[in-house]
Backbone as a ProteinNet text record, in pm:
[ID]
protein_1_A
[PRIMARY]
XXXXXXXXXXXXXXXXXXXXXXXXXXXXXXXXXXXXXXXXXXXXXXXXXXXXXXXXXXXXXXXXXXXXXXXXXXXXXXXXXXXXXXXXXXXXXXXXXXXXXXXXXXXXXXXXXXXXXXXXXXXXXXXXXXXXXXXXXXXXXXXXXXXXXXXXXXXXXXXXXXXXXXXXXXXXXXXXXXXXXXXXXXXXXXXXXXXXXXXXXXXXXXXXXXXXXXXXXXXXXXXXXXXXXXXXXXXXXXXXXXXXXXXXXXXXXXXXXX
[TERTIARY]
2956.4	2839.6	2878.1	3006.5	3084.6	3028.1	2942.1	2899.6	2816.9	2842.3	2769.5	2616.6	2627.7	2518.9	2399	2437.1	2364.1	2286.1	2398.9	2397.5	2283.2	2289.4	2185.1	2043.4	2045.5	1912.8	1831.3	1925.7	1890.2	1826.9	1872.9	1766.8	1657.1	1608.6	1536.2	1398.4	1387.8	1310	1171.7	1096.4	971.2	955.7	1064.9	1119.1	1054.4	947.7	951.7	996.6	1091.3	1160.5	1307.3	1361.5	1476.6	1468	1349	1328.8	1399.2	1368.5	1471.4	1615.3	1613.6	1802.2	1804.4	1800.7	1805.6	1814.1	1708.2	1687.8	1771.3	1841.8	1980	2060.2	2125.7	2212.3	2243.9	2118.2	2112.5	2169.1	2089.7	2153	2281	2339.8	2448.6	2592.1	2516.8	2643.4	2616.1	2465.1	2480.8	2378.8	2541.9	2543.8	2496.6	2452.6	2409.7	2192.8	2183.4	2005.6	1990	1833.1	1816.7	1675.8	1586.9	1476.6	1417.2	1258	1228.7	1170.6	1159.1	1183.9	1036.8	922.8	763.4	834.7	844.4	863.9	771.1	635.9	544.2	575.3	603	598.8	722.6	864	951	950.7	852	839.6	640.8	643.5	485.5	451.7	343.4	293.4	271.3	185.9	194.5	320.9	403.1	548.1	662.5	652.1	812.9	918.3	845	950.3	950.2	1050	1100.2	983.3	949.3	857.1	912.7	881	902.5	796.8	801.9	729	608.2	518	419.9	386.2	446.1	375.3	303.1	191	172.4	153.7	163.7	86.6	262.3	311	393.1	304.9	398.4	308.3	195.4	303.8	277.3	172.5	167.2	33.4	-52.4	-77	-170	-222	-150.3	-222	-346.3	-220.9	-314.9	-427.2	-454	-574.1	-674.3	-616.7	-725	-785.5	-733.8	-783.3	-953.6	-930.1	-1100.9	-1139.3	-1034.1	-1038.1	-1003	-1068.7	-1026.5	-905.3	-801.7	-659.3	-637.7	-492.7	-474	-513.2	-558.8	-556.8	-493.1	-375.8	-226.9	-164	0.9	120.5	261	278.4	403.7	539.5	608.2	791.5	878	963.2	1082.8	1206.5	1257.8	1387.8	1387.3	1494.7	1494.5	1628.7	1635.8	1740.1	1761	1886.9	1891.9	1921.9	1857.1	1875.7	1979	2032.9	2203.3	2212.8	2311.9	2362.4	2472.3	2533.1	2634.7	2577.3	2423.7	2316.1	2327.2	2372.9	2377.7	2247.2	2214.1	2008.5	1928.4	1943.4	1942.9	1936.4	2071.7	2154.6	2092.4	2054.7	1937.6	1844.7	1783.2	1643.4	1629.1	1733.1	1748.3	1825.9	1929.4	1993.7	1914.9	1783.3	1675.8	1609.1	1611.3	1542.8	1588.6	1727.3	1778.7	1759.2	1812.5	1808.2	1975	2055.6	2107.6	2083.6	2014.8	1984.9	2088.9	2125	2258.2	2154.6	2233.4	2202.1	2143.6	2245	2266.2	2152.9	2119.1	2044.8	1889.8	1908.2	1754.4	1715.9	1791	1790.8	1736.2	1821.1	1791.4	1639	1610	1490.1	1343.7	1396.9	1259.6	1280.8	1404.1	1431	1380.2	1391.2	1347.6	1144.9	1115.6	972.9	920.7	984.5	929.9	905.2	1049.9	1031.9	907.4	899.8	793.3	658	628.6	501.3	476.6	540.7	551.5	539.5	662	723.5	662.3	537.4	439.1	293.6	251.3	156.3	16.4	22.3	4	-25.3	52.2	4.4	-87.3	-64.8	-194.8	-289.2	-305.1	-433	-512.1	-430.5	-459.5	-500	-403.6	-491.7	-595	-558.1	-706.8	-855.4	-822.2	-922.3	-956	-879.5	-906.8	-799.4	-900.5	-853.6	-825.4	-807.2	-740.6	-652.4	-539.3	-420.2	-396.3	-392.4	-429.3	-320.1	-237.2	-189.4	-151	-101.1	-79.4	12.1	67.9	214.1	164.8	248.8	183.7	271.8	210	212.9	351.8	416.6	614.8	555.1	649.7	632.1	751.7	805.9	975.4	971.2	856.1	795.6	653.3	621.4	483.3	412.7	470.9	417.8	468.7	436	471.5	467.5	569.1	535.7	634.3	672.4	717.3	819	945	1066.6	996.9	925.2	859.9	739.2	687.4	585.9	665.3	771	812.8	892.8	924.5	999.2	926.5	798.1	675.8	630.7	678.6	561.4	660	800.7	910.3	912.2	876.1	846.4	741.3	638.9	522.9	506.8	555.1	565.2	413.3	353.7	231.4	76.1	159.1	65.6	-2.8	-79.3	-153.8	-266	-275.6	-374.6	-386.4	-316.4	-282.3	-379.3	-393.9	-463.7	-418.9	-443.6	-386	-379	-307.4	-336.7	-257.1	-340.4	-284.1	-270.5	-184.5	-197.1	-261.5	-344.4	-477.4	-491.1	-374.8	-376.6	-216.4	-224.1	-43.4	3.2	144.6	217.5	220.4	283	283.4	284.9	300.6	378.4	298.9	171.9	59.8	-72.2	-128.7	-221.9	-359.4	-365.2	-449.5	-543.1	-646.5	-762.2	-748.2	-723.8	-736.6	-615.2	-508	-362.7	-373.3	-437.2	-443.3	-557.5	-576.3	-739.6	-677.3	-831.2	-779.8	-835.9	-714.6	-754.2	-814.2	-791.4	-856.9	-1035.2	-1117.1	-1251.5	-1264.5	-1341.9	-1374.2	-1490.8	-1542.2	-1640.7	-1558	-1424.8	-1327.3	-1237.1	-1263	-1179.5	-1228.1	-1112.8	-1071.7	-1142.8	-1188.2	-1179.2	-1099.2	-951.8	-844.2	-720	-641.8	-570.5	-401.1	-300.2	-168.4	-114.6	-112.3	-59	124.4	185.1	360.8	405	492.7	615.9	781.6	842.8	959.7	1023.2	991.4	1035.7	918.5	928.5	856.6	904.5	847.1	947.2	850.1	716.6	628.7	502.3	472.1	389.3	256.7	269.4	174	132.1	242.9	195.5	103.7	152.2	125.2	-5.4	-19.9	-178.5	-270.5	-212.3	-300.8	-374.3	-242.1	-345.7	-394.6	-364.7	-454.6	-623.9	-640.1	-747.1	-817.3	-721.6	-750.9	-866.9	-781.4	-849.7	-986.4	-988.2	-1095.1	-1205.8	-1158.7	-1247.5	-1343.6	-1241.1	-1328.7	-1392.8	-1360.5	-1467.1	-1400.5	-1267.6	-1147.7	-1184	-1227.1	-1260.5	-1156.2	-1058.9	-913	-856.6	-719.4	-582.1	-486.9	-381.5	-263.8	-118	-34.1	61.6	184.5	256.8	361.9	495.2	570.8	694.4	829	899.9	1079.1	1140.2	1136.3	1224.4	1126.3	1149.2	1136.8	1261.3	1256.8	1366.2	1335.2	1477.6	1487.4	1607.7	1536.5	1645.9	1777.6	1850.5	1944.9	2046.2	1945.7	1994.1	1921.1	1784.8	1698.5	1770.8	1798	1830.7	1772.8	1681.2	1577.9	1600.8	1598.3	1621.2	1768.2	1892.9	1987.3	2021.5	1971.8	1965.9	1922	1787.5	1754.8	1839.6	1842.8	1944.1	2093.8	2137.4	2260.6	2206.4	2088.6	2055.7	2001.2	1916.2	1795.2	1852.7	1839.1	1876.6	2036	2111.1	2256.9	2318.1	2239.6	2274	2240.3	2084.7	2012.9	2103.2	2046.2	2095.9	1954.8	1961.6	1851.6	1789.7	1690.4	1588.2	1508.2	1563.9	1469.7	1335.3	1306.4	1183.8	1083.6	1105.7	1021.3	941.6	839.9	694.1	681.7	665.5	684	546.2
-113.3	-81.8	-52.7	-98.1	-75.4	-162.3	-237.8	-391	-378.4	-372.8	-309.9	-416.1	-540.6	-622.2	-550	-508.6	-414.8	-279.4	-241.1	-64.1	-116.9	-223.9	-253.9	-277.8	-380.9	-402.1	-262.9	-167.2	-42	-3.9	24.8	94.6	33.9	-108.7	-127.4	-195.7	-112.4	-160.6	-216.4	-130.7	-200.7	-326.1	-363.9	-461.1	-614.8	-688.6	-769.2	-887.3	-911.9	-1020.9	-1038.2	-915	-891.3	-845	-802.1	-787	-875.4	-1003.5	-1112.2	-1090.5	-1055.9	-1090.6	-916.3	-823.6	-730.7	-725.4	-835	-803.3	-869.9	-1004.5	-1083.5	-1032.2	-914.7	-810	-682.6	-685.8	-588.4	-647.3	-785.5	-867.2	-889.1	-939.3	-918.3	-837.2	-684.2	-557.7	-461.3	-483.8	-371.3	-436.2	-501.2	-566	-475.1	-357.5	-272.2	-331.4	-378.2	-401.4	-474.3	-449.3	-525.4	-555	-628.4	-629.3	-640.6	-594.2	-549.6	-684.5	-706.2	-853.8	-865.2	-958.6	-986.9	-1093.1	-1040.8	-1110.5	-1079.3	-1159	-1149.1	-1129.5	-1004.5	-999	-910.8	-877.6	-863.3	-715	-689.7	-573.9	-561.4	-432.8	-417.8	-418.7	-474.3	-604.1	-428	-351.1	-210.5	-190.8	-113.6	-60.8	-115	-256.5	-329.3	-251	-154.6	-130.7	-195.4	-203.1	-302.1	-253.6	-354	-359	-375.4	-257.4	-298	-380.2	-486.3	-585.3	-491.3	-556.2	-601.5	-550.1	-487.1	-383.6	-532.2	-522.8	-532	-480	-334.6	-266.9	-160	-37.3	27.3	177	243.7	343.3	440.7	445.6	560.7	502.2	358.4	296	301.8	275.3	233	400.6	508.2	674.4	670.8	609.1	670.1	565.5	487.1	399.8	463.2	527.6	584.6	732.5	749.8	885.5	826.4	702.2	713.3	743.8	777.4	779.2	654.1	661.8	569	569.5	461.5	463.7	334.7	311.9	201.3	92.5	-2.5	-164	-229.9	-218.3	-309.3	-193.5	-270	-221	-221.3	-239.1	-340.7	-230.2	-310.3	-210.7	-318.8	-247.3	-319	-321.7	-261.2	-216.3	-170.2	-172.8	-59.7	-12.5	121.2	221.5	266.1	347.3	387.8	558.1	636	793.9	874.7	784.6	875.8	860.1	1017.2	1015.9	904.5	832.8	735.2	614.5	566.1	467.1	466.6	380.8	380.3	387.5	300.7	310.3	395.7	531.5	589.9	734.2	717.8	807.6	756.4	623.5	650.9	707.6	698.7	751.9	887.7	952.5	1098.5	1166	1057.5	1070.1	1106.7	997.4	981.9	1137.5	1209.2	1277.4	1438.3	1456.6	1540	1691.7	1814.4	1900.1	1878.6	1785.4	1767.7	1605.7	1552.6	1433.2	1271.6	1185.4	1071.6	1004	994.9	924.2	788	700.8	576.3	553.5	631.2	628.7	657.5	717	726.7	614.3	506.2	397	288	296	221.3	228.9	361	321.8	312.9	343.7	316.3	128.5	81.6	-117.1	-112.3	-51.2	-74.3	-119.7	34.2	-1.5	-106.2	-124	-240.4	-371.8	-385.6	-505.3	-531.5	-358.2	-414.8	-403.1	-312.4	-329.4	-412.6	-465.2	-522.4	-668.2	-666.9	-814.2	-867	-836.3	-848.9	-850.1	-815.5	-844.1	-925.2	-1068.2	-1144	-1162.5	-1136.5	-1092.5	-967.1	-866.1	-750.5	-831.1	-939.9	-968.6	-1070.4	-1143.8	-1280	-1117.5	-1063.1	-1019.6	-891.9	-828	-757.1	-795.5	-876.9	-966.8	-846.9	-779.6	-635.7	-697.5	-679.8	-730	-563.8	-444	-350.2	-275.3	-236.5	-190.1	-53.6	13.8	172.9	193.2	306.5	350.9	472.8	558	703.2	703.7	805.7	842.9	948.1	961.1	1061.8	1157	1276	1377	1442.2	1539.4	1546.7	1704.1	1727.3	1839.8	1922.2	1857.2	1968.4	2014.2	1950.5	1994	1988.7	2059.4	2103.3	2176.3	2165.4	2209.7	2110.3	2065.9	1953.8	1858.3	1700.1	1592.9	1566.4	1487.9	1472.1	1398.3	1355.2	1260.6	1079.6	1113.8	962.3	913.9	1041.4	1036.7	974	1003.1	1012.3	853.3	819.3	674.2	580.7	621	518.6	475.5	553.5	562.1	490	541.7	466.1	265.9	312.4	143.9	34.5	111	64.1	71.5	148.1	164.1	180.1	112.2	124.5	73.2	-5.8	-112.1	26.6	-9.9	94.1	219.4	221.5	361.5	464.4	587.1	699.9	734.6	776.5	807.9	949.1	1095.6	1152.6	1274.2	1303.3	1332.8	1458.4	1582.6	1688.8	1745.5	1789.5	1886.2	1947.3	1974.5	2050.7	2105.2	2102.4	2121.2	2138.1	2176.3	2233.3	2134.9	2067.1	1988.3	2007.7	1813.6	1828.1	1667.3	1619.3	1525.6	1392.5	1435.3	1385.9	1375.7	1207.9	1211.2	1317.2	1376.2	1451.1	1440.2	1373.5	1324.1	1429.8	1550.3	1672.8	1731.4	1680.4	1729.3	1691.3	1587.5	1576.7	1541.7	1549.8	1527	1458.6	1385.7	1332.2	1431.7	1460.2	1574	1485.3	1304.9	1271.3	1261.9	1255.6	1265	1158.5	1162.9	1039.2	1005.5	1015.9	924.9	810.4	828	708.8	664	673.7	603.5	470.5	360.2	275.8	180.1	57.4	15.4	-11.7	-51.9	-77.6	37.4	98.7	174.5	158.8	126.2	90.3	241.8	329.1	424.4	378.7	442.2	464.5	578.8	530	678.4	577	682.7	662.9	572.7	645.7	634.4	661.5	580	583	576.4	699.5	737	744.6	870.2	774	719.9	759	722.1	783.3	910.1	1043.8	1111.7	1088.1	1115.2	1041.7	917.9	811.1	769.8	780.9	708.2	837.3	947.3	1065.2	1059.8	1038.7	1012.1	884.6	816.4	688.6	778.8	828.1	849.6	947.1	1022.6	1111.4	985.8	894.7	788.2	778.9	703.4	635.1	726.5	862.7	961	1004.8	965.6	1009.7	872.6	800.3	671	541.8	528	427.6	294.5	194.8	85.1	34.8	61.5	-83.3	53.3	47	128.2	42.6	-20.2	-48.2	12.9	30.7	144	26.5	99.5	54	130.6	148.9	216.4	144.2	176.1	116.9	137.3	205.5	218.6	272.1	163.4	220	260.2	393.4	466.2	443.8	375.9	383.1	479.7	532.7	604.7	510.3	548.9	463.7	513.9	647.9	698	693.8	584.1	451.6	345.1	355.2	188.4	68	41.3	-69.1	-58.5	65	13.9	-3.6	66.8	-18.8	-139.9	-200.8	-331.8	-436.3	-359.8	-485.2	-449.2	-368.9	-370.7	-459.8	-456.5	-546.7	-693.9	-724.5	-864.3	-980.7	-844.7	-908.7	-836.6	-762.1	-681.9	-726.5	-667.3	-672.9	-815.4	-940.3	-1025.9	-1110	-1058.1	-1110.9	-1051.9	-1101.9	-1138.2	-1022.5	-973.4	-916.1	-974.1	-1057	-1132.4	-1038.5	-1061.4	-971.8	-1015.2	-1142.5	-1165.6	-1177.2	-1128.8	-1154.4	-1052.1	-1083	-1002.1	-892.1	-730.8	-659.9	-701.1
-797.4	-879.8	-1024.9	-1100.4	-1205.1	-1302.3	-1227.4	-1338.7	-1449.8	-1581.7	-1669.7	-1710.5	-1665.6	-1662.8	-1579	-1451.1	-1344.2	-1394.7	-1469.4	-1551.9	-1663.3	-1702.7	-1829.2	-1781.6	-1716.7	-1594	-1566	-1489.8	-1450.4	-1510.2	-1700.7	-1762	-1810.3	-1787.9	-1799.5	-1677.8	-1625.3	-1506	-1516.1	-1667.4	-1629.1	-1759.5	-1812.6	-1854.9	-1717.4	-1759	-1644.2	-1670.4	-1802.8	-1824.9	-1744.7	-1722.9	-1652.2	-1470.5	-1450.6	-1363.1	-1242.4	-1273.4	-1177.8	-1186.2	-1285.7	-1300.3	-1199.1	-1238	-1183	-1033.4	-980.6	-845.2	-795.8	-868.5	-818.5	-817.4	-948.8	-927.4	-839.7	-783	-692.5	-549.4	-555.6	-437.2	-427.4	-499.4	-559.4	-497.9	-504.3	-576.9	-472.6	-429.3	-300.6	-190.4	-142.1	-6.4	117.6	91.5	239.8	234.3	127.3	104	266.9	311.6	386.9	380.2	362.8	429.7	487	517.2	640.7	685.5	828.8	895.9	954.5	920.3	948.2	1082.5	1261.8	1335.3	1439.6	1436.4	1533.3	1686.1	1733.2	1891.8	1915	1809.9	1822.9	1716	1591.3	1502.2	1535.2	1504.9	1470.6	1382.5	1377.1	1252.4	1188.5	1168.8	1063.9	1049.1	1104.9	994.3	1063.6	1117.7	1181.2	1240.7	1286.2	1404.9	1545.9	1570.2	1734.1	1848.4	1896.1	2015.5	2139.6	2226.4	2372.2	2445.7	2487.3	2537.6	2710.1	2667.3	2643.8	2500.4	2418.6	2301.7	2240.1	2127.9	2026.7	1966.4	1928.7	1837.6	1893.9	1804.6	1855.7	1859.5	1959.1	2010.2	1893.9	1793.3	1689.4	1587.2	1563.8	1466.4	1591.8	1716.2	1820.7	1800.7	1829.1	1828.7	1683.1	1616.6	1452.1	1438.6	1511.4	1456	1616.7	1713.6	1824	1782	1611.9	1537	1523.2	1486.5	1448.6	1304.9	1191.6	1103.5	972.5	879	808.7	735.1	779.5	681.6	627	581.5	515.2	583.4	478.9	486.8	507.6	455.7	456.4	418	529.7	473.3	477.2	379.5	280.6	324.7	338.3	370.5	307	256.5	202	238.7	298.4	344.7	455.5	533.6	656.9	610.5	660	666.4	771.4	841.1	930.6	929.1	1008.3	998.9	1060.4	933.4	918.7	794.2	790.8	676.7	603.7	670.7	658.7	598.6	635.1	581.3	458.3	377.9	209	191.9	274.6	150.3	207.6	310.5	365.7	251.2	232.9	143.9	-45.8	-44.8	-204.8	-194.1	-53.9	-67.9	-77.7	-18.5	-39.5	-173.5	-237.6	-330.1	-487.1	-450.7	-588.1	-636.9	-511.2	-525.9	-466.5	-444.8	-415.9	-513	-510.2	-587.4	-710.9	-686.1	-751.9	-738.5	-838.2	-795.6	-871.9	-802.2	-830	-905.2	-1060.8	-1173.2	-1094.3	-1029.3	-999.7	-891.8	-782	-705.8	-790.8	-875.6	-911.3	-1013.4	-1027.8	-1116.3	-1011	-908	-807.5	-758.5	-725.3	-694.4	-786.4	-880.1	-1000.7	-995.1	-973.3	-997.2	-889.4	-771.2	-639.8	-621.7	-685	-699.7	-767	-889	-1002.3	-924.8	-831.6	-728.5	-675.2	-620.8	-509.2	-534.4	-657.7	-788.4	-852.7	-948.7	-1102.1	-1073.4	-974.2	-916.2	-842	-781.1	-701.3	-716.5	-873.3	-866.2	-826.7	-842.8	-829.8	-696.3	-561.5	-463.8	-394.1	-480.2	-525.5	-535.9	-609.7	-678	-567	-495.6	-388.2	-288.1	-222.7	-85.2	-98.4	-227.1	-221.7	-303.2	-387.5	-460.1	-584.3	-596.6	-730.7	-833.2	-972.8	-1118.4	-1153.7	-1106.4	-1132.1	-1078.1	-1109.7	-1068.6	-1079.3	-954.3	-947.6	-853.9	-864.8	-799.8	-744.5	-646.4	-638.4	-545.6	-536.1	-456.9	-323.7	-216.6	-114.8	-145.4	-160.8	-211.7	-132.7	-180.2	-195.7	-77	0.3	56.9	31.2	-25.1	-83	-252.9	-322.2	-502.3	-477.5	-447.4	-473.6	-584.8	-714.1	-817.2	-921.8	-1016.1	-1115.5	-1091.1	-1134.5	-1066.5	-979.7	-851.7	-779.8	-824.5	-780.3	-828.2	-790.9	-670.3	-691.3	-751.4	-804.3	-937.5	-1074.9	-1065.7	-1208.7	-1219.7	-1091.4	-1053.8	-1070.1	-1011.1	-1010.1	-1116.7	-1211.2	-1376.5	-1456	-1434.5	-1506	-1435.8	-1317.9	-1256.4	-1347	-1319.6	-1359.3	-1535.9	-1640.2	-1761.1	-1791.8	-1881.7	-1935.8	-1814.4	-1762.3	-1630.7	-1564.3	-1484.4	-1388.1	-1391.8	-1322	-1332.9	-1242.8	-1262.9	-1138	-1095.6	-981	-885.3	-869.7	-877.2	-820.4	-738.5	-625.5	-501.2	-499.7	-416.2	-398.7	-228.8	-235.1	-96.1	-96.7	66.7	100.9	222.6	310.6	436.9	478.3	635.5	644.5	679.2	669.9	700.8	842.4	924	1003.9	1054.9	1140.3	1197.9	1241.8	1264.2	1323.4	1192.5	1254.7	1132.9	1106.1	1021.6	937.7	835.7	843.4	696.5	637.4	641	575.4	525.3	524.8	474.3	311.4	236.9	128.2	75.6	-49.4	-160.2	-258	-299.2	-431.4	-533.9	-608.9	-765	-851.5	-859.8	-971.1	-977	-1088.6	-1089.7	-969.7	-892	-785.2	-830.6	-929.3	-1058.1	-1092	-1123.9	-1168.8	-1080.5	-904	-872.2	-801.3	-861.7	-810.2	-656.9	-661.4	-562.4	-484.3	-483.9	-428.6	-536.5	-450	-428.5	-365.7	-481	-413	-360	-260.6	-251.3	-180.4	-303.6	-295.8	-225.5	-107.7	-78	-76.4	-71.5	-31.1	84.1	186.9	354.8	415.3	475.9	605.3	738.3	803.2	913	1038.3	1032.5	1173.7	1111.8	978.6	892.4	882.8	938.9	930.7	820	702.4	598.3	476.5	443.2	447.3	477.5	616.6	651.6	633.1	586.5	594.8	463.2	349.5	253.5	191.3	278.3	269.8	314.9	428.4	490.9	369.4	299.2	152.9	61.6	42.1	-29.7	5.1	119.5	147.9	149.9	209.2	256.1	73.7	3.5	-160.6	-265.1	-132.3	-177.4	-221.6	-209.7	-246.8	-124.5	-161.8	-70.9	5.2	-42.3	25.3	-46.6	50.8	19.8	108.6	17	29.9	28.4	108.8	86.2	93.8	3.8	16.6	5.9	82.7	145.4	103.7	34.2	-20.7	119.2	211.2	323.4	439.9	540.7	642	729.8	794.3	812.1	985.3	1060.5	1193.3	1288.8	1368.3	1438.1	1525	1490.4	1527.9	1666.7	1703.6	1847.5	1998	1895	2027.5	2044.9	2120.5	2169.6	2103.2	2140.4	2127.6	1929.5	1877.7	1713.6	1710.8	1790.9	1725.2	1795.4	1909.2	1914	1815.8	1831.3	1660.7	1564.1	1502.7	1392.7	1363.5	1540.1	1532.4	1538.8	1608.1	1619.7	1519.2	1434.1	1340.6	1197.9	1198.2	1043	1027.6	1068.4	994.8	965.5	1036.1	971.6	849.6	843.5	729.7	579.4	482	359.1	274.4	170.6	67.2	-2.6	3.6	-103	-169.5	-332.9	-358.2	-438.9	-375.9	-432.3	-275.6	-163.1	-53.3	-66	-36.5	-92.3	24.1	-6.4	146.7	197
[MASK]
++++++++++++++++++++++++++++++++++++++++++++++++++++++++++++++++++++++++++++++++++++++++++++++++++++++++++++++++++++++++++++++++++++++++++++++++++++++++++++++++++++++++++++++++++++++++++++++++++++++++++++++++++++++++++++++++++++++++++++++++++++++++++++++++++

């Protein structure tokens, strides 16, 4: 990661002239990237984790849509990681945003988002049919006062483009989906028909679809989420099978649309 072509890229992320070269350099230099794999019957079509057969649907999206509540529309993953500490992209996602937080890792994932924002527009625009670009982050449960580290990634992603959305905690944490764990603080006079809501990781996606359900519940038509990592346990079977079968051999494109 010594490559100063890379180091230059970095600082410029919402740069969308370099954006390509960036995402080749990334391909490039950190060979641990993987992305996340759209394999009908084999991942669940919501957050691609491995299916035990008969599944179509995996247990934890099948619970949250028998809530009865309204959540996301679509949703986009980019990566998988595995939950260990030893996981390089594992170890950015926690790195970006640590209490002592890695210069390099928090570069990474502001290029990370731009990818999957900036670099993507255009597909924003084909599957939700919205000529405006809004976005908001799910709300941080470790900074709860100021802006969050993926508030501040997102904005450096996005530069001048977009329009925040933004979302507060309102309810107690907790594991399981909740319409009531978050609100939207912005006027809901001005929000948005379609809604890109950003996290980090995605792990059973309780938080996530909670404040998606925040959205909709304050009048947001379409909410799209999109997740840099989905995070797999790697002390299931069935995920580190796939991982050795399907993930570790693939290659990092970083122009495949999550």
């Amino acid at each position: 990661m010594a490559d100063e072509d890379l180091r230059t890229a970095l600082a410029q992320p919402n740069d969308i002239r370099v954006l390509a070269r960036v995402g080749t350099l990334l391909a490039e230099q950190c060979g641990f990237l993987r992305n996340v794999i759209d394999r009908p019957g084999i991942v669940c079509p919501v957050c691609a984790t491995p299916l035990e057969p008969p599944q179509s649907l995996c247990d934890r999206c099948s619970s949250h849509r028998a809530y009865r509540i309204p959540i996301a529309d679509r949703v986009g993953l980019m990566l998988y990681a595995g939950m260990k500490p030893s996981d390089q992209t594992y170890r950015v996602m926690w790195g970006y945003k640590s209490d002592q937080p890695v210069p390099l890792h928090q570069q990474m994932m502001i290029v990370l988002l731009a990818l999957g924002l900036r670099g993507h527009e255009g597909c924003h625009r084909t599957l939700t049919g919205a000529d405006r670009f809004a976005w908001a982050t799910v709300p941080s449960t470790r900074h709860d006062t100021g802006s969050s580290p993926l508030q501040n990634a997102v904005r450096s992603a996005c530069g001048a483009a977009g329009e925040e959305i933004l979302l507060r905690t309102a309810g107690a944490p907790g594991r399981t989906l909740d319409k009531h764990r978050f609100a939207v603080a912005t006027d809901t006079g001005s929000v948005p028909g379609h809604v890109v809501l950003v996290d980090d990781s995605w792990v059973t996606g309780a938080n996530a679809q909670s404040a998606a359900a925040a959205l909709k519940l304050a009048g947001v038509q379409s909410v799209s989420i999109l997740a840099v990592a989905r995070v797999l346990s790697m002390s299931w079977p069935p995920s580190k099978d796939f991982a050795a079968r399907y993930v570790a051999p693939s290659a990092f494109d970083p122009g495949l649309c999550p």
